[in-house]
N, C-alpha and C positions, 0 to 999 in steps of 0.2 A: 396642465398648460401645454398647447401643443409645442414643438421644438420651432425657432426661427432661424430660416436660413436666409442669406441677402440675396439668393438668386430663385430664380421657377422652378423647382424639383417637383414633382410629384407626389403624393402623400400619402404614407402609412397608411392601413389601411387601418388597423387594429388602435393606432393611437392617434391619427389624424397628423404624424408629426410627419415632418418633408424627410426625402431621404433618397442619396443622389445613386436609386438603381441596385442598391445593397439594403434588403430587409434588419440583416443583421448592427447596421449602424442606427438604426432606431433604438434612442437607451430604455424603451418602453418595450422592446418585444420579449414576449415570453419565454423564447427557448435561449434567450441568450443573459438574461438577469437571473439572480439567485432562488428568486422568491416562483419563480415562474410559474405554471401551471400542471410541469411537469411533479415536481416535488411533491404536490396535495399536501401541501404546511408541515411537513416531517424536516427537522435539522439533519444535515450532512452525517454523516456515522464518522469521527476519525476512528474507529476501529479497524485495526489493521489487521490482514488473514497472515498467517504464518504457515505454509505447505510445505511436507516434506519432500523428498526425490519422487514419490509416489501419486502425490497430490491429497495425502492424507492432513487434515487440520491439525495444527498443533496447538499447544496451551501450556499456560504456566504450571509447571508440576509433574508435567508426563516424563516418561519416557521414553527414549529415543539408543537404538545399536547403529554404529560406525558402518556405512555399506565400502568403506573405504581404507586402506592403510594411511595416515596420516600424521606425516611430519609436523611435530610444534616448531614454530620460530622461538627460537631463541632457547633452547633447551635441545639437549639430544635425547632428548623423548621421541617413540614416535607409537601412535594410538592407532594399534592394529583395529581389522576387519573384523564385526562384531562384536565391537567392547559396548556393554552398554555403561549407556550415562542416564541416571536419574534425576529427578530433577530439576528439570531444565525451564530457565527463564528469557521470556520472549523482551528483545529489544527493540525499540524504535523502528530499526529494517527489517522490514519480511524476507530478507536473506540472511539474517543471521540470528542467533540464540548462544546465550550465556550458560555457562554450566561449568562444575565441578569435577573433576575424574580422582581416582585414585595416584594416579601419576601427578597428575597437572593440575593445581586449583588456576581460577579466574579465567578459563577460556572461552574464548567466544569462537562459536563453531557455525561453518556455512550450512544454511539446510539443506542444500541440492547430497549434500553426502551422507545424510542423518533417513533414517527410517523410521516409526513410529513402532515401539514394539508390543 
């Protein structure tokens, strides 16, 4: 059913619905609804990419060497340059990953300072 407006707009072209000058307030156009025609019926991916400093993918299980000297909060640890950490489990943010050291359990490490080794 086309859209009703109470004044003379001009009409969609693709849905016949009125639309005051902006294609994209048509709730019918393709490029701007979920289902659109862009998609070809494939669901969204929440899969999240996890990239190291290098722009190498990462994954739950790899491992990953410190490109960085790194002070822990809260501990006077600090996790030299080239420690490796094995592995390592991806969180929610593609800037960060959980993992285990010999020093430090339960840390969550940024990836911009992690390497894939």
């Amino acid at each position: 059913m086309p859209c009703q407006f109470p004044w003379n707009a001009p009409q969609f072209p693709e849905c016949d619905a009125a639309y005051g000058g902006v294609a994209a307030s048509c709730p019918y156009n393709s490029t701007t609804r979920p289902w659109g025609r862009g998609n070809k019926g494939t669901d969204v991916s929440d899969e999240i990419i996890v990239k190291d400093s290098n722009g190498a993918k990462l994954a739950d299980g790899d491992s990953v060497t410190l490109i960085k000297d790194l002070k822990v909060k809260g501990t006077s640890e600090t996790l030299k340059r080239g420690t490796l950490v094995k592995n390592i489990r991806l969180t929610g943010d593609p800037a960060e990953v959980e993992c285990n050291t010999k020093q430090v359990k339960g840390l969550v490490l940024r990836t911009e300072f992690l390497k894939k080794a």
